[in-house]
C-alpha positions as CSV (number, residue, x, y, z in Angstrom):
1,X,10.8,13.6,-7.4
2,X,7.2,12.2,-8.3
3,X,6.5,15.8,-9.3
4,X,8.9,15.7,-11.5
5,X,7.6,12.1,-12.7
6,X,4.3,13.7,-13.7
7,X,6.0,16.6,-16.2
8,X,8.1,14.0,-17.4
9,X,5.1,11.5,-18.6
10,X,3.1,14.3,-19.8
11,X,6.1,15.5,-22.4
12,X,6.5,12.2,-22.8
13,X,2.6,11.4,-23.9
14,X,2.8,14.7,-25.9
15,X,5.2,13.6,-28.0
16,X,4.2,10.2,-28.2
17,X,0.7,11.4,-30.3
18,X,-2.8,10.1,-29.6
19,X,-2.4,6.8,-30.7
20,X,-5.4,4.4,-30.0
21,X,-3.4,1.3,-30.9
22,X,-1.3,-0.4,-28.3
23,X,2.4,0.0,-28.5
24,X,4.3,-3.3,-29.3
25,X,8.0,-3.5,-29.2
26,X,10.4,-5.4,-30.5
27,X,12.9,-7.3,-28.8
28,X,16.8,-6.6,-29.2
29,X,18.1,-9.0,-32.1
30,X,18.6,-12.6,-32.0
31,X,19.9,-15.3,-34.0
32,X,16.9,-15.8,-36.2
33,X,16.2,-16.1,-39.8
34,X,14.8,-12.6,-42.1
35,X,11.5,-14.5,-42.0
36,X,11.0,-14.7,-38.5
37,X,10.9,-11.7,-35.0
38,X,10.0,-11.5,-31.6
39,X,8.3,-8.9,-30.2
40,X,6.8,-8.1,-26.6
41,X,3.0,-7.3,-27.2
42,X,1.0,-5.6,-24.0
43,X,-2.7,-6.8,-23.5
44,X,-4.1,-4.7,-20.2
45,X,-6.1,-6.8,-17.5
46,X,-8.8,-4.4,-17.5
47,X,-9.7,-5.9,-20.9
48,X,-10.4,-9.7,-19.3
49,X,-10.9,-9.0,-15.7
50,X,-11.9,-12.7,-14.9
51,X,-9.1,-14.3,-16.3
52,X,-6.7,-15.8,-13.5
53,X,-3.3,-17.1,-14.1
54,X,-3.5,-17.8,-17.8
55,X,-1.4,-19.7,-20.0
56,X,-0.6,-18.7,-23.3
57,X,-3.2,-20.0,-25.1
58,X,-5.9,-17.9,-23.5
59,X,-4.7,-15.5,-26.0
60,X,-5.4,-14.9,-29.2
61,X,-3.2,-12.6,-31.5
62,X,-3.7,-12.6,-35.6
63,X,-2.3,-10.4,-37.7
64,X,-4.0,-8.1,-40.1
65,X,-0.7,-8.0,-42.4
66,X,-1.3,-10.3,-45.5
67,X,1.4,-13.5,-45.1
68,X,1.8,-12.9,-41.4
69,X,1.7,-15.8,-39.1
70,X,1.8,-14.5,-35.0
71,X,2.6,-17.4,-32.2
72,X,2.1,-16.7,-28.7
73,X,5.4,-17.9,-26.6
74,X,4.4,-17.1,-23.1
75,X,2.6,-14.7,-21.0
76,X,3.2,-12.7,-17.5
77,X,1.6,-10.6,-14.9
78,X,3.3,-6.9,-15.7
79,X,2.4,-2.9,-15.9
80,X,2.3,-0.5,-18.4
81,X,2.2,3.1,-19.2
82,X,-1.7,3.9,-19.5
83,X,-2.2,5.2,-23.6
84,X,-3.6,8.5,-22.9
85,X,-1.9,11.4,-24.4
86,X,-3.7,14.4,-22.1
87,X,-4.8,13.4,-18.7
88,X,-6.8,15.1,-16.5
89,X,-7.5,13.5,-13.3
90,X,-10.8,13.5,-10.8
91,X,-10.0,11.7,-7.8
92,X,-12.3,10.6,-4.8
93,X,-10.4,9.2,-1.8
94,X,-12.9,7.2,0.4
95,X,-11.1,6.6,4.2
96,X,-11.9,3.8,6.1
97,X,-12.4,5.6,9.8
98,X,-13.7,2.4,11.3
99,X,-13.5,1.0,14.9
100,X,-10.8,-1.9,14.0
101,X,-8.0,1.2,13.5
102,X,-7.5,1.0,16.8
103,X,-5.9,-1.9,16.4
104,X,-4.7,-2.2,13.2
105,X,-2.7,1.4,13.0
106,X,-2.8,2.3,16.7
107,X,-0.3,4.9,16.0
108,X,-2.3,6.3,12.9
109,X,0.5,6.3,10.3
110,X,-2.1,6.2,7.9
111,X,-2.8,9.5,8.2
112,X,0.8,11.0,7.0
113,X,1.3,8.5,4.6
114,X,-2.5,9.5,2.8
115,X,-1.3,13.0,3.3
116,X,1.7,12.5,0.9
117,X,-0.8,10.9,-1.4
118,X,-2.5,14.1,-2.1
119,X,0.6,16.2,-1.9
120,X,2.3,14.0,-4.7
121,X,-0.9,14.2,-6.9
122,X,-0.9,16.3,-10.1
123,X,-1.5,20.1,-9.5
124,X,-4.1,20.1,-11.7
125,X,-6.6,17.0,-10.3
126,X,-9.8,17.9,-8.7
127,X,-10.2,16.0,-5.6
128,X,-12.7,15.0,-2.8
129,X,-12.5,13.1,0.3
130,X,-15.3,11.1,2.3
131,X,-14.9,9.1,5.5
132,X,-17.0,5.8,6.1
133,X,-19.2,5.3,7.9
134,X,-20.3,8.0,8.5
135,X,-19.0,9.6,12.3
136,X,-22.4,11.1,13.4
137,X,-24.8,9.1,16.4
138,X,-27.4,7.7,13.0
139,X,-26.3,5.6,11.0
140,X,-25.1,6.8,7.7
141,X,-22.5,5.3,4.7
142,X,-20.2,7.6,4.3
143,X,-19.7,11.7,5.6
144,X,-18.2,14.3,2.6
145,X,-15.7,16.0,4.3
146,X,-14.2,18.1,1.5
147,X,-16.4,17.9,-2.0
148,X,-15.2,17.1,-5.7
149,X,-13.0,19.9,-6.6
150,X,-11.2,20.6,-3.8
151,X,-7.7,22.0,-3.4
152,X,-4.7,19.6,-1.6
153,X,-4.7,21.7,1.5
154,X,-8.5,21.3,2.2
155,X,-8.5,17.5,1.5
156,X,-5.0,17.7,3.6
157,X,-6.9,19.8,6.4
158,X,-9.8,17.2,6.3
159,X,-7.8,14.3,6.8
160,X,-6.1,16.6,9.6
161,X,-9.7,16.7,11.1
162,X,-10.5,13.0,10.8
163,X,-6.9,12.2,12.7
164,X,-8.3,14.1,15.5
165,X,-11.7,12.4,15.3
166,X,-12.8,9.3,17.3
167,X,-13.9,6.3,15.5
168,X,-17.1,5.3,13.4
169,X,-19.0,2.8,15.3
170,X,-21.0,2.0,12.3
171,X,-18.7,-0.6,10.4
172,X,-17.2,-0.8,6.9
173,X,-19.7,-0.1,4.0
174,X,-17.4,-0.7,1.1
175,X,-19.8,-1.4,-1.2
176,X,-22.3,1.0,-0.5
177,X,-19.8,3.8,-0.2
178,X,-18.8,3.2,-3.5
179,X,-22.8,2.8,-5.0
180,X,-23.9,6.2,-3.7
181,X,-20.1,8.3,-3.8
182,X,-19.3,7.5,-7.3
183,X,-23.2,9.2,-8.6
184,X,-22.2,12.1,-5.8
185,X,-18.8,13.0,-6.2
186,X,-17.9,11.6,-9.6
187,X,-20.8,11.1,-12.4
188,X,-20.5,14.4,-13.5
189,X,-16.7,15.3,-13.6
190,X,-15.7,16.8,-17.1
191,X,-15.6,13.8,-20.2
192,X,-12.2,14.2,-20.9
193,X,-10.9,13.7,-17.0
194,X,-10.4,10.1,-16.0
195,X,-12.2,9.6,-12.8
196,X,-10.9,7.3,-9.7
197,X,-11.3,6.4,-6.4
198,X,-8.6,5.5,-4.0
199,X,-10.1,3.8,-1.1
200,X,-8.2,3.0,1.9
201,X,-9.4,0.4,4.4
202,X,-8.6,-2.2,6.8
203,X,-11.5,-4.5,6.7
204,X,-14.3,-6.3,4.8
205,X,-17.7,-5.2,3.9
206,X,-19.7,-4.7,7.3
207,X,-22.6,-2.4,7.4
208,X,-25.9,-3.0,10.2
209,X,-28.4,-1.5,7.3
210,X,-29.0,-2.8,4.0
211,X,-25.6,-3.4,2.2
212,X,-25.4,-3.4,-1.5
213,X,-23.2,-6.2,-3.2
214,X,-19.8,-6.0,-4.7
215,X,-21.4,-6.6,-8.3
216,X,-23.6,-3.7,-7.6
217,X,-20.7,-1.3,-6.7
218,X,-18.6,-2.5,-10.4
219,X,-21.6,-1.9,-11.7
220,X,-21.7,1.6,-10.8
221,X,-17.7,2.1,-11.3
222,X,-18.2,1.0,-14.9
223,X,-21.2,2.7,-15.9
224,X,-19.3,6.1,-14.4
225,X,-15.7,4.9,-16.3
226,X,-14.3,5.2,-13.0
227,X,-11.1,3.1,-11.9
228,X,-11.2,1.6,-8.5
229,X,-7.7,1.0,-6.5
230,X,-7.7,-0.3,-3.0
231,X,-4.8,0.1,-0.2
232,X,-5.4,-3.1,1.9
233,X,-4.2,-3.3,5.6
234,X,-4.5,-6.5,7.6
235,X,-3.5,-10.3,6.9
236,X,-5.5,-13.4,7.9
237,X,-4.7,-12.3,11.8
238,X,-6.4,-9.1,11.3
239,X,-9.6,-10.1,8.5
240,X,-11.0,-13.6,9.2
241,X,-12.0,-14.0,5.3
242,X,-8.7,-12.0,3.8
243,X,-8.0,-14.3,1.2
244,X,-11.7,-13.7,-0.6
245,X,-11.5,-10.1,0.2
246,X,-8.3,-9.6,-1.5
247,X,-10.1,-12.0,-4.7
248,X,-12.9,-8.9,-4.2
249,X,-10.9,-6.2,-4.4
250,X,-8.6,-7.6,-7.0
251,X,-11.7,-8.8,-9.2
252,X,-13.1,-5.0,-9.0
253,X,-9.8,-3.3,-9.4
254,X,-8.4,-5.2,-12.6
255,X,-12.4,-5.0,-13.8
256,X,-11.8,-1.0,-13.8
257,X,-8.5,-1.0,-15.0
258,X,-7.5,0.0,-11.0
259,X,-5.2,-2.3,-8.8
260,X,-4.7,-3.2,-5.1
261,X,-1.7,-2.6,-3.1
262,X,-2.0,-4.4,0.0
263,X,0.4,-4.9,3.1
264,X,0.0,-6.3,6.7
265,X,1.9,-3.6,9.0
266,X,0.9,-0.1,9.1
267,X,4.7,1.1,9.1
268,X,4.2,0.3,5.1
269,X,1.2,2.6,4.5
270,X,3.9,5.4,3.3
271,X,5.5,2.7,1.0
272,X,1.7,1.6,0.1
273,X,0.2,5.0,-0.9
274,X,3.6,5.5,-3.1
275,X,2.1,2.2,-4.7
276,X,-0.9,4.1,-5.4
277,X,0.7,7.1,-7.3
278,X,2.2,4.5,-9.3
279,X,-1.0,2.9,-10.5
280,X,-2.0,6.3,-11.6
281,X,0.7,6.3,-14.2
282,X,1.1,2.7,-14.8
283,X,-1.7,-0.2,-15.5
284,X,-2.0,-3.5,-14.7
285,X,-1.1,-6.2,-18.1
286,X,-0.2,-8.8,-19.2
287,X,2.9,-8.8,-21.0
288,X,2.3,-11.4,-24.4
289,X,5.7,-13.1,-25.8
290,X,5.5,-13.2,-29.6
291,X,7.1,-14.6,-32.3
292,X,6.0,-13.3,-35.8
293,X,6.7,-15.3,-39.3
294,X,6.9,-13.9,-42.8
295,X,7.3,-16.0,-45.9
296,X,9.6,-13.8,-47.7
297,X,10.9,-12.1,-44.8
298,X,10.2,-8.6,-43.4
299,X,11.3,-5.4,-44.9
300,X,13.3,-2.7,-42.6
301,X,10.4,-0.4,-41.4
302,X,7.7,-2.7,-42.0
303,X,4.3,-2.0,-40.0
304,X,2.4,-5.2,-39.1
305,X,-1.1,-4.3,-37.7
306,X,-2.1,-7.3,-34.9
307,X,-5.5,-8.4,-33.0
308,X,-5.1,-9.4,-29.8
309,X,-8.1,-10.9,-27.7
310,X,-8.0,-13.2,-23.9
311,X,-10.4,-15.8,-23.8
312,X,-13.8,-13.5,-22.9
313,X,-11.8,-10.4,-23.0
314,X,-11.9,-7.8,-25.1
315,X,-10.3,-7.4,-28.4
316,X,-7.4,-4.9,-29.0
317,X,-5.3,-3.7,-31.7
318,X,-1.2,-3.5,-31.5
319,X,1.3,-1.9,-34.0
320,X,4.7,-3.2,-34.7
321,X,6.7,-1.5,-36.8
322,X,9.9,-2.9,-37.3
């Protein structure tokens, strides 16, 4: 069915145009005067990534139409369909092969569920897949096991391979897996393929060697335009510090216009990387409650043009037309 999903969106993007503007719709009609409508605006967290929990007034909407007044109602946490009209996808997956697996997915049901990941990936994404750390005796961050352009049965065989592999004994370099794969694997993916990395992993930043920071690796995400989503596993039982390394991962993710889909058993891994295929499709937002005012009134098909900014966010331009 998720195949099916993917030639659905794309007919659905295609006939939809190229559009830069965000799409803003307009609620079903209420009891209001002719000078005033609501409308549902959509303002993407990857615009204001530090923002936490706003109200509405950490949101600024004016309208470019002459006479129109906008007032934001309320605010909440939602998902949208990402703008593009074509896309093209280059995806790293990054798998956590550390030592704590062996307790945290002793029956290694991660390994089925990621294999449904790449089956249910468009036909036409390039893929790659590395392992950290690395498996060898030396230390190292990360091994490639299949490079970026790689069909789904080599990346499918390669997770194959790490399933029958013992464990790294070499800990959990997130961050540097991310500074030094993203340059590899990524940097120089076609510019009109959107480029992400879904890493998978059960733990926090660990590394005996030098460990770059989390800053360092949004740094490199963002200079690359490469969205970051993270599958979580564990709970405060299983990661002594899980509530500031879900704050990481969230801060990077919604900085990248990625998400995280976390969950505590390994039984939900399947339901997790299903998650993930969503993300691909559908991006974090916040969805902006609007009422719009017109001395005069509107006029049936009217288009009013509307600025929309979140306190140290970036500013972004919506379309009514109503």
């Amino acid at each position: 069915m998720r195949r099916y999903r993917w030639v659905l969106l794309g007919m659905g993007l295609w006939l939809a145009g190229c559009a830069p503007e965000y799409r803003v719709y307009e609620l079903p009609a209420e009891p209001l005067g002719r000078e005033t409508r609501v409308a549902h605006a959509v303002y993407f967290k990857a615009d204001a990534p530090q923002l936490r929990e706003p109200d509405p007034s950490a949101f600024r909407v004016v309208s470019d139409t002459p006479g129109v007044r906008v007032e934001v109602l309320g605010c909440k946490p939602s998902r949208a369909r990402r703008p593009q009209q074509q896309r093209r996808l280059s995806v790293l997956i990054a798998w956590d092969q550390s030592l704590s697996l062996q307790e945290t997915d002793p029956e290694r049901r991660r390994f089925p569920a990621g294999e449904r990941l790449v089956n249910d990936l468009p036909n036409d994404a390039r893929l790659a897949l590395v392992n950290f750390a690395s498996l060898g005796d030396s230390y190292a961050d990360y091994d490639v096991r299949v490079p970026m352009g790689s069909t789904k049965a080599q990346v499918i065989d390669a997770l194959q391979y790490l399933n029958r592999s013992d464990f790294s004994a070499h800990g959990t370099p997130l961050w540097n897996t991310l500074c030094y794969a993203i340059p590899e694997l990524l940097a120089n993916e076609p510019s009109d393929r959107e480029r992400w990395v879904i890493l998978f992993t059960d733990g926090q930043n660990e590394t005996a060697g030098h460990t770059h920071t989390e800053q360092e690796a949004l740094q490199v995400a963002q200079q690359h335009r490469v969205k970051l989503v993270f599958v979580l596993l564990g709970s405060e039982a299983t990661i002594p510090t899980y509530a500031e390394v879900y704050r990481t991962l969230e801060y990077l993710a919604n900085a990248t216009g990625g998400s995280v889909v976390a969950v505590e058993q390994a039984q939900d891994l399947r339901e997790a990387f299903g998650e993930v295929l969503d993300t691909l499709e559908y991006a974090p937002c916040y969805d902006l409650h609007l009422r719009l005012y017109k001395r005069g009134g509107f006029r049936r098909g009217e288009t009013v043009r509307l600025r929309i900014q979140a306190t140290g966010g970036n500013e972004r331009v919506a379309t009514l037309r109503l």
